[in-house]
MOPAC internal coordinates of N, CA, C and O (Angstrom, degrees):
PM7 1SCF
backbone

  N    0.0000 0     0.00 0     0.00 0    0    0    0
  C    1.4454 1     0.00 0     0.00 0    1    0    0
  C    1.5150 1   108.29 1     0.00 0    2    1    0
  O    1.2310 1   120.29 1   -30.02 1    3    2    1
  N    1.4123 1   117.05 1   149.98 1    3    2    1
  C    1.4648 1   125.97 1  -165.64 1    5    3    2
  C    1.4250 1   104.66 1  -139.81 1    6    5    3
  O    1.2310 1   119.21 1   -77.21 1    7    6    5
  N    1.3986 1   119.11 1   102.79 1    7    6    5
  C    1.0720 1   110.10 1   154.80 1    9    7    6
  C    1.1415 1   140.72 1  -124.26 1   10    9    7
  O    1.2310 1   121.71 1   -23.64 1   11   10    9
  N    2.0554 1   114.32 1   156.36 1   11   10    9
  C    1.2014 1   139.08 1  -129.73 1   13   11   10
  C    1.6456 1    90.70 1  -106.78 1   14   13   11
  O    1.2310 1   103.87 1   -50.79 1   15   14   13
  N    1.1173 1   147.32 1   129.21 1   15   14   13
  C    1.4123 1   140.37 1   129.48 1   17   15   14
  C    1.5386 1   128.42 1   -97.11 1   18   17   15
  O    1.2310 1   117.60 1   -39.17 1   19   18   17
  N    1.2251 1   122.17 1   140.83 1   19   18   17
  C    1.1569 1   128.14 1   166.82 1   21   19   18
  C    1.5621 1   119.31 1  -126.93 1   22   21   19
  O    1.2310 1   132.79 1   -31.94 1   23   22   21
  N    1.8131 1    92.89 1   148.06 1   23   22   21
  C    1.8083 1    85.99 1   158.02 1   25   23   22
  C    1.3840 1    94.40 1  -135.32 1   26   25   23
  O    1.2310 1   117.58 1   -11.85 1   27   26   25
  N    1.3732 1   122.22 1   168.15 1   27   26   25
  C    1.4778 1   153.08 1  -161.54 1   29   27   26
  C    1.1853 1   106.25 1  -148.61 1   30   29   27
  O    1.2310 1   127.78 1   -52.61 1   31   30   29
  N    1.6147 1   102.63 1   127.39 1   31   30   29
  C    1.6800 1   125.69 1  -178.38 1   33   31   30
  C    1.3098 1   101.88 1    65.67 1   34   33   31
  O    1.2310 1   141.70 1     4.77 1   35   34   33
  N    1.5775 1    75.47 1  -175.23 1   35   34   33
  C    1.8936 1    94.59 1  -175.09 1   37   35   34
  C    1.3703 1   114.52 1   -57.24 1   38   37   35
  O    1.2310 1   115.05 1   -39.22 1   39   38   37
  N    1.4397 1   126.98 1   140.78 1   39   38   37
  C    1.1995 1   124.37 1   157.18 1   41   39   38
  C    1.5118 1   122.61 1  -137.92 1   42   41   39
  O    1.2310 1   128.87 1   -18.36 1   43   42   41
  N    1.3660 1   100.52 1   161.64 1   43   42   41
  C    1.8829 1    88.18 1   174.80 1   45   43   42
  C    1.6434 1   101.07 1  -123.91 1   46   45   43
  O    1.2310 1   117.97 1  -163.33 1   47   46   45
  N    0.8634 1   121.47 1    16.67 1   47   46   45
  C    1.7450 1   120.48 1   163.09 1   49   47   46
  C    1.4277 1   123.70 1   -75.24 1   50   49   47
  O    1.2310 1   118.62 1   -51.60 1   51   50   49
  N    1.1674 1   120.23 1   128.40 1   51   50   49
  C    1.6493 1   114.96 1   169.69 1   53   51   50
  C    1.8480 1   106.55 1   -50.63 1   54   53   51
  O    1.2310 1   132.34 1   -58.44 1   55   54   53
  N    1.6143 1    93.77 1   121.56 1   55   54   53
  C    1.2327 1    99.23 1   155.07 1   57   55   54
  C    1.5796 1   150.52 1  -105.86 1   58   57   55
  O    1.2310 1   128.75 1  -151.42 1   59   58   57
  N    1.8665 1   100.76 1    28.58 1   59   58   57
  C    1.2167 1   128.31 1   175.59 1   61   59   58
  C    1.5005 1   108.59 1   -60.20 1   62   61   59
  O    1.2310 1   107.03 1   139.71 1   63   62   61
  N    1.6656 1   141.75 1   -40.29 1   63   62   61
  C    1.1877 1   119.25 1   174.42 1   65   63   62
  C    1.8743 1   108.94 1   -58.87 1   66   65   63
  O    1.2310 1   125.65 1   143.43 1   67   66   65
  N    1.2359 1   106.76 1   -36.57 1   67   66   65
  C    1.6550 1   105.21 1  -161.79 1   69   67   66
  C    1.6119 1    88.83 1   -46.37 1   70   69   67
  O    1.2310 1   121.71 1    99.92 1   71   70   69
  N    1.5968 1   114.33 1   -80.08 1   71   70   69
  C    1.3454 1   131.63 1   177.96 1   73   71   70
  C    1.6386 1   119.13 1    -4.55 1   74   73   71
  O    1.2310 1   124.18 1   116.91 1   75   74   73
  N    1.6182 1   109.58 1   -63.09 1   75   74   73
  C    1.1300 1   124.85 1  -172.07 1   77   75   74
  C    1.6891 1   107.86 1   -62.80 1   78   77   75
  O    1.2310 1   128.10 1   143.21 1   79   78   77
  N    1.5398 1   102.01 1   -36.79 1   79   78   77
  C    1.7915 1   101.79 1  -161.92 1   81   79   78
  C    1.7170 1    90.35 1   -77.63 1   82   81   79
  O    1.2310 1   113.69 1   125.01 1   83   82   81
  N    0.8248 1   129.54 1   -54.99 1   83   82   81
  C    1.4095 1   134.17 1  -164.03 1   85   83   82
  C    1.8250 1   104.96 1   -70.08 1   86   85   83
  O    1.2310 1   112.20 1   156.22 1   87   86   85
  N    1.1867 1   132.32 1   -23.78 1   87   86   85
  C    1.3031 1   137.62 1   167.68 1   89   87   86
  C    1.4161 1   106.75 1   -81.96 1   90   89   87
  O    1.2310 1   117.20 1   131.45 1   91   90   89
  N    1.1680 1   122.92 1   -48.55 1   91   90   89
  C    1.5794 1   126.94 1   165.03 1   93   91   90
  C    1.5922 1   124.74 1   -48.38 1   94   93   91
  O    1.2310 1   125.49 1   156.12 1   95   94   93
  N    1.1127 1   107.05 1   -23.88 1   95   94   93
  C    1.5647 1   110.95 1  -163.79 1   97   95   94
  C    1.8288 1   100.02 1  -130.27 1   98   97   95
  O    1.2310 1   125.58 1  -147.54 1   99   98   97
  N    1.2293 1   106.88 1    32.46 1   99   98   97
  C    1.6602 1   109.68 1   173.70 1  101   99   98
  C    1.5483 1   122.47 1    78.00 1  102  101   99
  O    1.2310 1   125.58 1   171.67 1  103  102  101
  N    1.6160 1   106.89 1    -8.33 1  103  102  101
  C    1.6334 1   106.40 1  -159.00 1  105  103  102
  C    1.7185 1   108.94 1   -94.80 1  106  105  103
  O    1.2310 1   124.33 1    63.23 1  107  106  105
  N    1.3081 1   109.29 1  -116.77 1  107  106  105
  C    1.3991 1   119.11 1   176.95 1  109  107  106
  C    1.5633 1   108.96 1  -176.38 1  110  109  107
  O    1.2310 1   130.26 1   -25.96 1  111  110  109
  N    1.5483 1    97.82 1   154.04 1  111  110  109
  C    1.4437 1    99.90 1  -172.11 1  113  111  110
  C    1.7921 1    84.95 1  -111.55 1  114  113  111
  O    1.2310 1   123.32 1   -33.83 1  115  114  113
  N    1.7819 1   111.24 1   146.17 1  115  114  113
  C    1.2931 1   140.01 1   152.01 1  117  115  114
  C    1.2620 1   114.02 1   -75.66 1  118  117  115
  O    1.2310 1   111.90 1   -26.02 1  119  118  117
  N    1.5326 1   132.88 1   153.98 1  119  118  117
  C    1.7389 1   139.46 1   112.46 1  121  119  118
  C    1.2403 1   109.83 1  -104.53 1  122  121  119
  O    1.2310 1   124.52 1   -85.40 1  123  122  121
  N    1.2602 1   108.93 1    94.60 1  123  122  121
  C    1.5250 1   110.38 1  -173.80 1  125  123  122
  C    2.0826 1    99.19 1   -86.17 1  126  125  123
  O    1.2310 1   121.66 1   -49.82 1  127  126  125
  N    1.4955 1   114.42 1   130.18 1  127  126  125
  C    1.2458 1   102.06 1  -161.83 1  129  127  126
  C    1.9072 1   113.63 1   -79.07 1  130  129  127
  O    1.2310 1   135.71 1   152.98 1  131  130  129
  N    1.2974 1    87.19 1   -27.02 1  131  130  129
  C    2.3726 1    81.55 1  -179.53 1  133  131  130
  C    1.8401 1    83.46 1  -148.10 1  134  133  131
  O    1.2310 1   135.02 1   -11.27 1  135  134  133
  N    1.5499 1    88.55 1   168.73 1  135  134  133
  C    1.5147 1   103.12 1   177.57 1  137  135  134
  C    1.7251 1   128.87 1   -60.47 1  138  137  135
  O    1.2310 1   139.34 1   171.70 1  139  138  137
  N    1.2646 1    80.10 1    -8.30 1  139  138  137
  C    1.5709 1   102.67 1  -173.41 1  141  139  138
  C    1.5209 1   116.72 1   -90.67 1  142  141  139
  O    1.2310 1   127.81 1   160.87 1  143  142  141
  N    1.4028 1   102.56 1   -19.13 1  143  142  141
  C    1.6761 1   116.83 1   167.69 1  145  143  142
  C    1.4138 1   127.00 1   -71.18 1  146  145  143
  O    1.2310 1   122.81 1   170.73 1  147  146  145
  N    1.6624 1   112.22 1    -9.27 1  147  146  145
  C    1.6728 1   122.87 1  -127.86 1  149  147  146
  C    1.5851 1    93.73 1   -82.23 1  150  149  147
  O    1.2310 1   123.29 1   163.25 1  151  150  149
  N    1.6703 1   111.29 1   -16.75 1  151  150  149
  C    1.2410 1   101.78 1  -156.93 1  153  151  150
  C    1.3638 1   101.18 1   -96.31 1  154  153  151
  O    1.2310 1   120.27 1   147.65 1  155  154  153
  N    1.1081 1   117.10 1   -32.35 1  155  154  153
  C    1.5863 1   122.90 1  -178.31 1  157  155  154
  C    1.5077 1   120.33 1   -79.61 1  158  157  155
  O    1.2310 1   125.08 1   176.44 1  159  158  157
  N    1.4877 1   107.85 1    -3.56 1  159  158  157
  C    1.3966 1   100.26 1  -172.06 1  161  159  158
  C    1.7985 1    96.54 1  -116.35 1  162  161  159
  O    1.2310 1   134.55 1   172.48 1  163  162  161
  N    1.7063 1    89.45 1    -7.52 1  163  162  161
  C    2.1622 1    75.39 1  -178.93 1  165  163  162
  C    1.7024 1    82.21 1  -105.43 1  166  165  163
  O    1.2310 1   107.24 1  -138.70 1  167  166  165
  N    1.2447 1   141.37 1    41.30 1  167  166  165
  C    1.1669 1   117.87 1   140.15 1  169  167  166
  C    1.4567 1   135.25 1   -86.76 1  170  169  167
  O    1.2310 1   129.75 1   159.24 1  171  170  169
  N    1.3937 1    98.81 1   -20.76 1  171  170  169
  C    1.4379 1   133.09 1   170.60 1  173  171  170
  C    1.2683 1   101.81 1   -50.20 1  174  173  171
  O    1.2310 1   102.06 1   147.33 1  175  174  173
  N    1.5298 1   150.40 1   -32.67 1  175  174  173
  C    0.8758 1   133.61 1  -171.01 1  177  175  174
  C    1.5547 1   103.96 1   -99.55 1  178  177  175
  O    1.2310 1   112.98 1  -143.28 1  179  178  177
  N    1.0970 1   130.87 1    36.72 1  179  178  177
  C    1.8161 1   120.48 1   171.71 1  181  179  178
  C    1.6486 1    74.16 1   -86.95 1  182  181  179
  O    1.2310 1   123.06 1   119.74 1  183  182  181
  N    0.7359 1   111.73 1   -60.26 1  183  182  181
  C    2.0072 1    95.94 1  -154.69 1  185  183  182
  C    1.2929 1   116.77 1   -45.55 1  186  185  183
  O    1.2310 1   118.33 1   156.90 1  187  186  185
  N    1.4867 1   120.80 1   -23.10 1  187  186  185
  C    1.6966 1   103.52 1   170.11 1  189  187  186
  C    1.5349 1   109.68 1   -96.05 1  190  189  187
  O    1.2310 1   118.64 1   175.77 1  191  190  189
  N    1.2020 1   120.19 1    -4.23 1  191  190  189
  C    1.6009 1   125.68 1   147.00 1  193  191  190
  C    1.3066 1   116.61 1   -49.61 1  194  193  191
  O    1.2310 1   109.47 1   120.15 1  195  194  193
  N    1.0077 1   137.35 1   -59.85 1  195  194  193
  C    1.5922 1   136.27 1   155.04 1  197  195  194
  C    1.3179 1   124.26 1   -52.38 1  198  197  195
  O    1.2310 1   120.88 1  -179.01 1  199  198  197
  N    1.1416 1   115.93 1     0.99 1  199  198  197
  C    2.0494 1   123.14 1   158.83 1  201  199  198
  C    1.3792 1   104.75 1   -55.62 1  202  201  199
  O    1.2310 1   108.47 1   -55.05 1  203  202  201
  N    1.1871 1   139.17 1   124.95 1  203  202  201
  C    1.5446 1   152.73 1   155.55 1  205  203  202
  C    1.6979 1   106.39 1   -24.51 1  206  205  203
  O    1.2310 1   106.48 1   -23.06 1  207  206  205
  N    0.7415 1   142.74 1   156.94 1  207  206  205
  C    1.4899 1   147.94 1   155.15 1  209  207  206
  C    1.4576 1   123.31 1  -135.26 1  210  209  207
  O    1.2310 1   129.12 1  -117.46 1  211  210  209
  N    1.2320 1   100.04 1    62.54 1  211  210  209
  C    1.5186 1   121.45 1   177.54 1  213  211  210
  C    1.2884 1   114.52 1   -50.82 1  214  213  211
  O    1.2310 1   129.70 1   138.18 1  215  214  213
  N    1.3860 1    98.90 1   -41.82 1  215  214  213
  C    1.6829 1    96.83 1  -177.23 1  217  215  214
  C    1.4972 1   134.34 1   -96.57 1  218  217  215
  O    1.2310 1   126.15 1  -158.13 1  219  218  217
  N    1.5209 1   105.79 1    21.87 1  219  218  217
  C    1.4127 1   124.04 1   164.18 1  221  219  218
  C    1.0212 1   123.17 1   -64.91 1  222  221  219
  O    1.2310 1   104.68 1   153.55 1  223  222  221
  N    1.5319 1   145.91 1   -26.45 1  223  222  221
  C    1.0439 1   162.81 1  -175.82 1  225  223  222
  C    1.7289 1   106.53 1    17.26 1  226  225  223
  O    1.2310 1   115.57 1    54.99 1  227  226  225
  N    1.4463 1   126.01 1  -125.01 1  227  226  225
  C    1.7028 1    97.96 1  -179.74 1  229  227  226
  C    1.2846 1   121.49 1   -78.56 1  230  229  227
  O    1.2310 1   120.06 1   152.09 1  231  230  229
  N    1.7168 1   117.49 1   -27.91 1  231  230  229
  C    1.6187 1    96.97 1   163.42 1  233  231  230
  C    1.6204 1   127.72 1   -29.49 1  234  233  231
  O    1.2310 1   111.85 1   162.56 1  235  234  233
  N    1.1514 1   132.97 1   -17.44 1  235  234  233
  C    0.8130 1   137.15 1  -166.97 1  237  235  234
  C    1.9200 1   118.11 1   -72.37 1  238  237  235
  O    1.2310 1   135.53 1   142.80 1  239  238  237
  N    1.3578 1    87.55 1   -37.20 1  239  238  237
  C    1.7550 1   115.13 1   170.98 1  241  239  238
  C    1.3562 1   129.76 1   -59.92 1  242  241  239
  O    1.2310 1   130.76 1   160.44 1  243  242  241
  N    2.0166 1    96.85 1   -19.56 1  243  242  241
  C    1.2923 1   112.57 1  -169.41 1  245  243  242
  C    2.1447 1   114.28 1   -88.38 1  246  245  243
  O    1.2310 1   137.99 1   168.65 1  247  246  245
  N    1.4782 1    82.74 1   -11.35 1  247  246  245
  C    1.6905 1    88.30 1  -166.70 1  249  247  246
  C    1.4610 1   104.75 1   -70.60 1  250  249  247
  O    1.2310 1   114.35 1   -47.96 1  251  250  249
  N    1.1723 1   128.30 1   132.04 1  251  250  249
  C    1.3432 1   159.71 1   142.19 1  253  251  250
  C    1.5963 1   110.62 1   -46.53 1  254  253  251
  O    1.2310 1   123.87 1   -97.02 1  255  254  253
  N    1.2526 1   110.19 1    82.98 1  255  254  253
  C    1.6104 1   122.02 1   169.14 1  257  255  254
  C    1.8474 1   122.45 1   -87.72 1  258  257  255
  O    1.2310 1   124.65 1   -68.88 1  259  258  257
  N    1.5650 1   108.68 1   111.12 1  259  258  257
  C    1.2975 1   114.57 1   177.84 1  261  259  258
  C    1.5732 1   119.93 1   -59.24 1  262  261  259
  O    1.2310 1   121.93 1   -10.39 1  263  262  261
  N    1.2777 1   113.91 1   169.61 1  263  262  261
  C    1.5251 1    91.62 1   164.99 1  265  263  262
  C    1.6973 1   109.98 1  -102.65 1  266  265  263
  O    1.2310 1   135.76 1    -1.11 1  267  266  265
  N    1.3092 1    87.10 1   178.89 1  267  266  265
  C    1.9587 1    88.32 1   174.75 1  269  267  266
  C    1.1884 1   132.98 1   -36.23 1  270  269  267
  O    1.2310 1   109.56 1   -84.26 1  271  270  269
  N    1.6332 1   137.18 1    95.74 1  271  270  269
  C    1.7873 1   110.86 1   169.54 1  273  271  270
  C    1.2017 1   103.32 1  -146.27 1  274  273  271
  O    1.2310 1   124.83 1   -13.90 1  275  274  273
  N    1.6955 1   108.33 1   166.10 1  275  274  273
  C    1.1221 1   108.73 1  -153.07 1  277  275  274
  C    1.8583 1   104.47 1   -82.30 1  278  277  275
  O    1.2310 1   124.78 1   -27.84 1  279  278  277
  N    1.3353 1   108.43 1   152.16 1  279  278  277
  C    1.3897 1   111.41 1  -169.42 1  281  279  278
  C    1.3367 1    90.63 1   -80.83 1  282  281  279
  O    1.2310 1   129.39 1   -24.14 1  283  282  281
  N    1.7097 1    99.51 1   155.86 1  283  282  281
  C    1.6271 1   110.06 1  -176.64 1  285  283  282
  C    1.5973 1   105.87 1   -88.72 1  286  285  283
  O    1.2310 1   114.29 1  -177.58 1  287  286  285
  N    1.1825 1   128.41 1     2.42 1  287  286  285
  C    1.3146 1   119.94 1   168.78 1  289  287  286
  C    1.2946 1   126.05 1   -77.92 1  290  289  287
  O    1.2310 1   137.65 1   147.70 1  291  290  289
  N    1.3759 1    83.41 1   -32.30 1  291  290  289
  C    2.0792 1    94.99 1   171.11 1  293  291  290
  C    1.6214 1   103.91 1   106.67 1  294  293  291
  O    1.2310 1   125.95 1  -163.34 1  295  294  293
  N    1.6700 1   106.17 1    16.66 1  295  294  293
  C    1.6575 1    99.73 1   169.99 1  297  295  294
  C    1.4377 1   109.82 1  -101.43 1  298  297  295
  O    1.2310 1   113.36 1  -151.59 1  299  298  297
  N    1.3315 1   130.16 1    28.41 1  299  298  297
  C    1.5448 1   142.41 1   148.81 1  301  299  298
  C    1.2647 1    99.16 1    97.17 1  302  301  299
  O    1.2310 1   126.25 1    15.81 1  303  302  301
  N    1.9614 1   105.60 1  -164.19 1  303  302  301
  C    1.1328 1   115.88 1  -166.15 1  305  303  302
  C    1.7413 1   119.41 1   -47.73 1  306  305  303
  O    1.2310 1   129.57 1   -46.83 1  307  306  305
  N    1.2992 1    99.15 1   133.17 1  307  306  305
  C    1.7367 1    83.75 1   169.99 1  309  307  306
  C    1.7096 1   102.01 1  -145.16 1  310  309  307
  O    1.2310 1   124.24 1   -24.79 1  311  310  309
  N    1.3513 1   109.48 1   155.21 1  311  310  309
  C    1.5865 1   118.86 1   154.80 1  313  311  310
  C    1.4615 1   132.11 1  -114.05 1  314  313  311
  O    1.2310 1   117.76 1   -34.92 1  315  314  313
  N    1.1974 1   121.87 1   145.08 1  315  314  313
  C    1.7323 1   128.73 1  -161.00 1  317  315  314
  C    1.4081 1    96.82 1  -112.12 1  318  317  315
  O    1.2310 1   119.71 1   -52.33 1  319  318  317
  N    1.6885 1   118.16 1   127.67 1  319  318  317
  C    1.4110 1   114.22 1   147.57 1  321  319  318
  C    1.1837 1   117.83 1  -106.06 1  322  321  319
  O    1.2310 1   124.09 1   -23.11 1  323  322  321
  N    1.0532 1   109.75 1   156.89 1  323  322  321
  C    1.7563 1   106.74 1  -179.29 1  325  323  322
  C    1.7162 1   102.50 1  -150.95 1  326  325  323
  O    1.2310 1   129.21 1   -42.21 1  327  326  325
  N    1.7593 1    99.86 1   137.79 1  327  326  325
  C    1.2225 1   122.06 1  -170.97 1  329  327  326
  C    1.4185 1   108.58 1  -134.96 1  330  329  327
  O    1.2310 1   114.75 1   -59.34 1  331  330  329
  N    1.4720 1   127.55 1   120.66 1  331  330  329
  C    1.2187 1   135.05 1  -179.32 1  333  331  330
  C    1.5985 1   117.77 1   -31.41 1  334  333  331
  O    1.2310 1   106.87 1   -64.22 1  335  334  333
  N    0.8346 1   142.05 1   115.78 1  335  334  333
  C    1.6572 1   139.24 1   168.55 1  337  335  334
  C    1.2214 1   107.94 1   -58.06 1  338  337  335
  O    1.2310 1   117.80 1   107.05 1  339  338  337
  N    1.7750 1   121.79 1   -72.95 1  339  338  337
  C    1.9335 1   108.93 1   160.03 1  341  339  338
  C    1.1477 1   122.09 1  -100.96 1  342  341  339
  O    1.2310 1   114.64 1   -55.23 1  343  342  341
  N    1.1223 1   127.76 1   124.77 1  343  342  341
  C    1.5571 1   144.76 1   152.76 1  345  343  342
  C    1.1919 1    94.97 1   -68.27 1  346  345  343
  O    1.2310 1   117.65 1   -63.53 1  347  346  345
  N    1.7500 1   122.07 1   116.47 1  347  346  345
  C    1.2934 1   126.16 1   144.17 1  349  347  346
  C    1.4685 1   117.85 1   -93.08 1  350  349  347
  O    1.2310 1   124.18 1  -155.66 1  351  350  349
  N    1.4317 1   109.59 1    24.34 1  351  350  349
  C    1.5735 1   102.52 1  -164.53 1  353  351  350
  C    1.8370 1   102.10 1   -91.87 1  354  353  351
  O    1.2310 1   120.10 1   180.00 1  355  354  353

């Protein structure tokens, strides 16, 4: 699992947790600068989508894959995986 954070526009909050969660968990952190950027700057991330994930081993079995639909922003087809953050099981 890879995760992506972003923030958009101005802000005055520390954005060291975003950084950390998305460096921690294989992905990448954005500052995407206005809403109008959103599309060109989350394309940038197919390339660490294509990073190997060797070290998924069976977690990997656990992800929850959506099917195809179109994103409501209007940057097209997309799919969501999603993998529990805690397992208390």
């Amino acid at each position: 699992v890879r995760v992506f954070t972003f923030s958009v526009g101005q802000h005055n909050y520390d954005v060291t947790p975003l950084q950390w969660m998305a460096c921690a968990n294989k992905g990448y952190y954005f500052e995407i600068p206005s809403i109008g950027a959103i599309r060109i700057n989350t394309q940038e991330y197919l390339d660490v989508l294509g990073r190997p994930m060797v070290l998924a081993g069976n977690r990997a079995k656990q992800v929850q894959w959506t099917n195809v639909y179109q994103d409501a922003l209007g940057l097209g087809l997309v799919v969501t995986g999603t993998l529990p953050v805690f397992n208390l099981t």
